[in-house]
N, C-alpha and C positions, 0 to 999 in steps of 0.2 A: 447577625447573619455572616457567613463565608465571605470570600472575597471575592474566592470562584462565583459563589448561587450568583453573586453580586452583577458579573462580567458574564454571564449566561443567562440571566433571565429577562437581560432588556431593559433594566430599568433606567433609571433616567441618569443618573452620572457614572461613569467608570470608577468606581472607585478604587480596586487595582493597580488604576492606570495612574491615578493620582497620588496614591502612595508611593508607589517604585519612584516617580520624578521625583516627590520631595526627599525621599530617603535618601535617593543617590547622592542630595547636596548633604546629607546627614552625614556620612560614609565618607565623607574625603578625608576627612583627621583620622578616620580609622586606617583606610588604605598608606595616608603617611605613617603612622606608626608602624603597623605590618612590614614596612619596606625595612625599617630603619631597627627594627626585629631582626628580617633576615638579614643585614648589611650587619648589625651586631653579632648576630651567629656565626656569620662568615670566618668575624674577627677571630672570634674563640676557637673555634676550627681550627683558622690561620696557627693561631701564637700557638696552639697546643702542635699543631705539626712542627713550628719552630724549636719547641722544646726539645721535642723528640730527635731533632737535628743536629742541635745543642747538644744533646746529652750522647751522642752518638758519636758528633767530635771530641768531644772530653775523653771520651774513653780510648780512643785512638792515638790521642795528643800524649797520652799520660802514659800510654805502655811506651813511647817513644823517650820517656822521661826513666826511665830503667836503667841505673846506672851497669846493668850486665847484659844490658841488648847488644852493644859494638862489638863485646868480648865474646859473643855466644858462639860457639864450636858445635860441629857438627863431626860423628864419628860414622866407620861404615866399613863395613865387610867385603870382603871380595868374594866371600864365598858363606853366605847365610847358612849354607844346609851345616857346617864344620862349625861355626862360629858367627855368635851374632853379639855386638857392640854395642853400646850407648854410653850418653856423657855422662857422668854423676856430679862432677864441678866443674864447670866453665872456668874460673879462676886457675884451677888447676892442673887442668886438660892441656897439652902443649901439643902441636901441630906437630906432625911427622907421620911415618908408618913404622910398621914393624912386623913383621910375619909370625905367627902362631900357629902351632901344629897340635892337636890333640891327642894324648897319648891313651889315656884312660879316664873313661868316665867315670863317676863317685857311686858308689855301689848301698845299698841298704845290707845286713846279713838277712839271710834268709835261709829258712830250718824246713826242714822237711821230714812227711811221715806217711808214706803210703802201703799201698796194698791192703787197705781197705776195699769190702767188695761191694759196700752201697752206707751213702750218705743219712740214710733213714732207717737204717735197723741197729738195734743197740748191739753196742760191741760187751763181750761174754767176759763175764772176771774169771772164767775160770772153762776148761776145757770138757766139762761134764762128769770130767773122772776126780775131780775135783783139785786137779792141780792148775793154779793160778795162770791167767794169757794175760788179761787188760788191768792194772792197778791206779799209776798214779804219774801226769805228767807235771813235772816242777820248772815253771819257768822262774830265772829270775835275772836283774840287770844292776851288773855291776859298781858300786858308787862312783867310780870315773864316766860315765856311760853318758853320751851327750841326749840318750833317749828321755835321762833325768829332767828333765822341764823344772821344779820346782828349787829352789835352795833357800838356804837358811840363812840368818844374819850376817853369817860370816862369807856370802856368796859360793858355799862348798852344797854339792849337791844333797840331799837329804834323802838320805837312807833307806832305801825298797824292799822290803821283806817278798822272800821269793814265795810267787804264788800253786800252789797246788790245787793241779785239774785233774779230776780224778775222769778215767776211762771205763774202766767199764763199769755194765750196764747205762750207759747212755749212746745216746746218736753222733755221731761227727756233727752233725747240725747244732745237737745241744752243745758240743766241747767245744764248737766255734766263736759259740755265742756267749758263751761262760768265760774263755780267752780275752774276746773284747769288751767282755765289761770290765773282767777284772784289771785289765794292762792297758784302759781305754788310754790314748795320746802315747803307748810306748810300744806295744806291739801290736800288731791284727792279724788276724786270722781268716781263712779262707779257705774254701776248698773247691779243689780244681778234679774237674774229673778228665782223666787222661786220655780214656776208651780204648785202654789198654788192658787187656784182663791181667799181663803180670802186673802190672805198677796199680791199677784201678785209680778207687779214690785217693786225693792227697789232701792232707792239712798241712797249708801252707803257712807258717808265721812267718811275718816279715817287720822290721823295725823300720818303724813312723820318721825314722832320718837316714842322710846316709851320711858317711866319713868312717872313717878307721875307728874311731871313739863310739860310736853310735851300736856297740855291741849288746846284747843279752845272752844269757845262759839258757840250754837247753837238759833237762837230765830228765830218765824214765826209771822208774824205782827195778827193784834186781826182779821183781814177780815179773813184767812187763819185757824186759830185758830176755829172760831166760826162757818165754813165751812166745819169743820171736817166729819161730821156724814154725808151730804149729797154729801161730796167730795170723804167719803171713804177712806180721809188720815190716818192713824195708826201710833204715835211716843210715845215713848216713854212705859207706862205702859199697853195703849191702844193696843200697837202694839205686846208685850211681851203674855196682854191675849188671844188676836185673836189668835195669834200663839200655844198658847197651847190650845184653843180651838180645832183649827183644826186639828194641827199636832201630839197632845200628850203631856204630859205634859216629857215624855221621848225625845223628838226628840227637841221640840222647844228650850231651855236654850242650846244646840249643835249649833244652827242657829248662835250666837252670834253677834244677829243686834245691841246691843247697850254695851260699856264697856267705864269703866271707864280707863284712863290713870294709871299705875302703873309700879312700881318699881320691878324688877326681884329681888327675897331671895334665901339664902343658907344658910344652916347649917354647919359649922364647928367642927368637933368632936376633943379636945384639946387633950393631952395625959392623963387627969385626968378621960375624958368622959365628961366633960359639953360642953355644946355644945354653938355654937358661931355663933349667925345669923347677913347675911351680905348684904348689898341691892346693888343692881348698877340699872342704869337707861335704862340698854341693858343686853341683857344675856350674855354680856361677862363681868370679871372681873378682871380687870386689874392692881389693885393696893391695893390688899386682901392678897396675899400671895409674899411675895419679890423676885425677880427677873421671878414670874409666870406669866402666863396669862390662865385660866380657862372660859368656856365657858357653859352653863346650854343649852342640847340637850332638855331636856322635864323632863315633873313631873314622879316620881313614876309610874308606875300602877300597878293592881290588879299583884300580883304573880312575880312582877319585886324585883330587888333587892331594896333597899330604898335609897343607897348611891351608889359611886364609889372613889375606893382608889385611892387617886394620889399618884404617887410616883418619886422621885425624886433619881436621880442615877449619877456616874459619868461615861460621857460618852465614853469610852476606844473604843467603835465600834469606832468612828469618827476620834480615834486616829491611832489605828491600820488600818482605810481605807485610812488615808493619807501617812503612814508610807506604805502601801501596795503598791499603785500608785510610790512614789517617788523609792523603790525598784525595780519596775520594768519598770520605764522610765531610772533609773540610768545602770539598767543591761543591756538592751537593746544599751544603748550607749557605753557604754564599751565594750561587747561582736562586736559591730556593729566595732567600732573603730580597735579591735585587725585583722577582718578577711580583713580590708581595707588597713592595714600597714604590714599584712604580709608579712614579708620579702619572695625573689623566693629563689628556689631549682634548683636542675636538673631535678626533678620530678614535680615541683610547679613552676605555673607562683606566678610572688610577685603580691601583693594586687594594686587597683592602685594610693592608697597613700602612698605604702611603702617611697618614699623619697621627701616626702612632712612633711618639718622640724615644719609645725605649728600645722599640726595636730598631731606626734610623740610629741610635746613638750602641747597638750593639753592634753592627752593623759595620760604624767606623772603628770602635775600638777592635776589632777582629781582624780589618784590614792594616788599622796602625802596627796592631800586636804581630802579624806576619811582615810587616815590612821590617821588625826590629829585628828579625832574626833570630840566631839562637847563642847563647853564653857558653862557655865551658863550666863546669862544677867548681865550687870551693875557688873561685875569683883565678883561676889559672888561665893561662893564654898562650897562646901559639905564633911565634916568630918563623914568617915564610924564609925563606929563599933570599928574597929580596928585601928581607929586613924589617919587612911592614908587622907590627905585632897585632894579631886577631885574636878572636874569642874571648875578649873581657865586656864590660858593660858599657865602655864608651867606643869599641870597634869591635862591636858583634860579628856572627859569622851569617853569611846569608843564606837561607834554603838553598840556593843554587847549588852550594857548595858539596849537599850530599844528593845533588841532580834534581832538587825537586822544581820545578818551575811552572810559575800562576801565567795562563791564557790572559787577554782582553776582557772575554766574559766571566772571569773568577774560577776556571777548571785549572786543578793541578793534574802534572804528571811527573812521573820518575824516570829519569835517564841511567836504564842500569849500569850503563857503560862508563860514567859522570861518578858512580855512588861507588861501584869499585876500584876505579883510579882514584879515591879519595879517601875510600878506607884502606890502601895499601900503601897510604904513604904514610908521614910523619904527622899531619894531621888527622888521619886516621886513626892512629897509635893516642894522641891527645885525645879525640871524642870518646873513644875506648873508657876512657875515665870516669866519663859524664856528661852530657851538658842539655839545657832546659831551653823553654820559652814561657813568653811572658804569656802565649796563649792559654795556655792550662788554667792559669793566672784568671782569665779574662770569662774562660769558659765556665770556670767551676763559681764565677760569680754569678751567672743568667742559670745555671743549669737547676734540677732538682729539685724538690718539694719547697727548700725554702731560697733560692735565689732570684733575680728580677725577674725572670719570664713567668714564674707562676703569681709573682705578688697581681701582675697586668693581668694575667688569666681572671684571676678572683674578682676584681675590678671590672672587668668587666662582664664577667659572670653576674655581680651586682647591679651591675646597670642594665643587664639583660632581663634580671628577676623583675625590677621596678618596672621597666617599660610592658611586660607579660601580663603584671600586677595592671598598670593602667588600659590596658588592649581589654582585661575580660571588666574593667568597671568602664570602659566605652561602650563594650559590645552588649553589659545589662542595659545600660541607658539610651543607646541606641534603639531595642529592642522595647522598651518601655513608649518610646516615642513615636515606633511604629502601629506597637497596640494602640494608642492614644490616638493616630492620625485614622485606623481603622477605623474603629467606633467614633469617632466623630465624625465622616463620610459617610460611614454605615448609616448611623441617624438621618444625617441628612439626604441622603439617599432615598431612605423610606417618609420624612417628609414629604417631599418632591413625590414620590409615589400617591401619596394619600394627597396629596393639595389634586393632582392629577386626575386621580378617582373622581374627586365631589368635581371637580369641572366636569368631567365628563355624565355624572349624574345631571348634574343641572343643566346640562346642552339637549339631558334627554329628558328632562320635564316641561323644558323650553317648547321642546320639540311636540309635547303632547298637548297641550295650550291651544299652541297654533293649531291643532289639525284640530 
């Protein structure tokens, strides 16, 4: 029978009630293990956020270890919209300015062919009378031609056979598209509708580079040529007057249906004031100024400035924003660490790695490793002012020294003012070099899949599996004990029941005697 029927229908012991009491003293090994579950859980928690800690200053410590962080330069424009800047070698960037003036920007050629009166009607080989309008356009591109992409073993360009697009009877849509397959990466083709009835439609070819070298060939065989007037086709000088015919002589050289291939120019202003013009075959310039790379945004205009200063600087931001991250991935672990090994009180539970010996012994090596300071590279050293020789391994340099300074409680901070009075002087010019700590050292041993922090993780992930393992063979045996205590209350339950019965039987046969 239930436990409940048992505790509801009056019978003679609680047997419920006698369970729950004896069980509870059943339950105490269990409730100790349960705690000592979640106090292990804790742990693994714990060490797994310490890793993440870990692995966090490591990566902080080590970009600091960059033998081209002290030296890093930063460049910059005075005027982005003319000229925009960047470093390309730190090494070879040297601090100064220099004023740049854009003459000319680098041009693609670009061919032109309009006076087409619609994009989707085929153009006519011939005028109905049967003399010839549309026959054959032959593009082709030079073997100098930088539109060349491909060359041969000998590094010379390899050789383009001129392609012929034949015109009529087909659409400006189909010769566009025939254009681009055939000259794909050297020329493209397009077509621009003017909404001009003289000039109409145009096909526009344009070559895929630009610089003076980056030419191709345009030719229309003599049927095409001598069909001009009654075909309406407009190229070249023909196409240039129509357009200022119609449109002005203001608007039409704006159109720019036809240009020649060229070279992008700058002016360089020396520190004398002569001035120093520079070509490249793209508006970028890559190998003008040493370790630079400068870029020509657009010419001059009216009421613009004529130049933009570059200027070239050493980049202490980049320094101070690495030194800022490592300070406060360092403090974070440190601060993290002390409130996790706090020792207990009477008043304080302890941390739940106070006696966990890998993390207290990481703990100290991290504090040793920062009190040691930092080395210069390749065993070089630094003789102050005063004679004293620093930066080797028996008279390290101190974090102070690039402003960094550790609180009471383990917070670092950067004294910007500390870090550029130190890289502007001759120790500065020394770190510039190189120089390390033993922390990388210290960190890259606990860090990662295979260093101390995860061996303890595993460990105790093991001893978390075992104690889980013995919680559910407590909680079958517990439960086995339970059933066991049931049914034998139950039983005796319903003895007591039935002894009860026959008493009361026999008190009533008693009963009928006597009367």
């Amino acid at each position: 029978m239930g436990t409940s029927a048992v505790a509801s229908s009056g019978r003679m012991i609680d047997v419920n009630g006698i369970v729950s009491g004896l069980m509870a003293i059943e339950q105490r090994p269990l409730s100790s293990l349960k705690s000592r579950i979640s106090d292990t859980q804790v742990s693994v928690s714990s060490m797994s956020e310490v890793k993440g800690l870990v692995d966090a200053a490591y990566t902080t410590v080590s970009a600091l270890n960059d033998t081209n962080l002290l030296s890093a330069k930063s460049a910059t424009s005075s005027n982005e919209t003319l000229v925009k800047v960047s470093v390309s070698s730190t090494s070879l960037a040297t601090t100064g300015s220099i004023p740049i003036r854009p003459v000319e920007l680098a041009k693609a050629q670009r061919s032109a062919l309009a006076g087409f009166v619609s994009a989707t009607q085929p153009l006519p080989a011939n005028d109905g009378n049967g003399v010839p309008q549309f026959g054959v356009l032959t593009i082709g591109v030079p073997a100098g031609s930088t539109l060349l992409k491909d060359a041969n073993a000998d590094g010379q360009s390899v050789a383009f056979d001129p392609v012929d697009i034949v015109l009529g009877g087909r659409t400006l849509t189909e010769i566009r598209d025939d254009i681009n397959t055939k000259l794909s990466g050297k020329v493209t083709a397009s077509i621009v509708n003017t909404g001009d009835p003289a000039t109409g439609y145009v096909l526009m070819l344009s070559g895929t580079k630009t610089g003076a070298d980056a030419d191709f060939t345009v030719a229309l065989d003599n049927d095409t040529v001598n069909g001009r007037v009654s075909s309406g086709l407009l190229i070249g000088s023909a196409l240039a007057s129509k357009a200022t015919e119609s449109l002005g002589s203001a608007v039409a050289p704006n159109l720019s249906f036809d240009a020649e291939a060229d070279d992008a120019y700058a002016e360089l202003y020396s520190g004398t004031g002569a001035e120093i013009r520079v070509r490249s075959a793209t508006n970028v310039f890559s190998s003008v100024l040493p370790g630079l790379q400068f870029e020509l945004m657009k010419k001059p205009g009216a009421g613009d400035p004529t130049a933009a200063t570059v200027t070239v600087a050493e980049n202490t931001a980049e320094v101070e924003s690495k030194l800022a991250k490592f300070a406060a991935s360092f403090s974070d672990l440190i601060k993290r660490l002390r409130v996790l090994t706090a020792p207990g009180t009477d008043s304080k539970q302890a941390g739940p790695l106070a006696s966990n010996a890998g993390v207290l012994g990481l703990t100290s090596s991290l504090l040793t490793s920062y009190a040691k300071g930092l080395t210069l590279s390749d065993s070089r050293t630094y003789t102050t002012a005063n004679g004293y020789v620093i930066g080797g391994a028996s008279s390290p340099l101190s974090w102070s020294s690039l402003g960094v300074k550790m609180a009471r409680d383990g917070t670092l901070t950067v004294d910007s003012s500390q870090l550029r009075s130190t890289l502007s002087s001759g120790l500065g010019d020394a770190m510039r070099k190189g120089f390390s700590s033993d922390l990388t050292s210290v960190l890259n041993a606990f860090r990662g899949t295979t260093g101390g922090l995860q061996g303890t993780i595993q460990t105790i992930e093991l001893s978390l599996s075992s104690l889980k393992s013995r919680q559910s063979e407590l909680e079958d045996r517990i439960e086995r004990t339970r059933q066991g205590l049931v049914k034998k209350y139950s039983a005796l339950d319903a003895k007591l029941v039935q002894m009860n019965q026959m008493s009361t039987n026999v008190r009533s046969a008693l009963a009928g005697l006597s009367a």
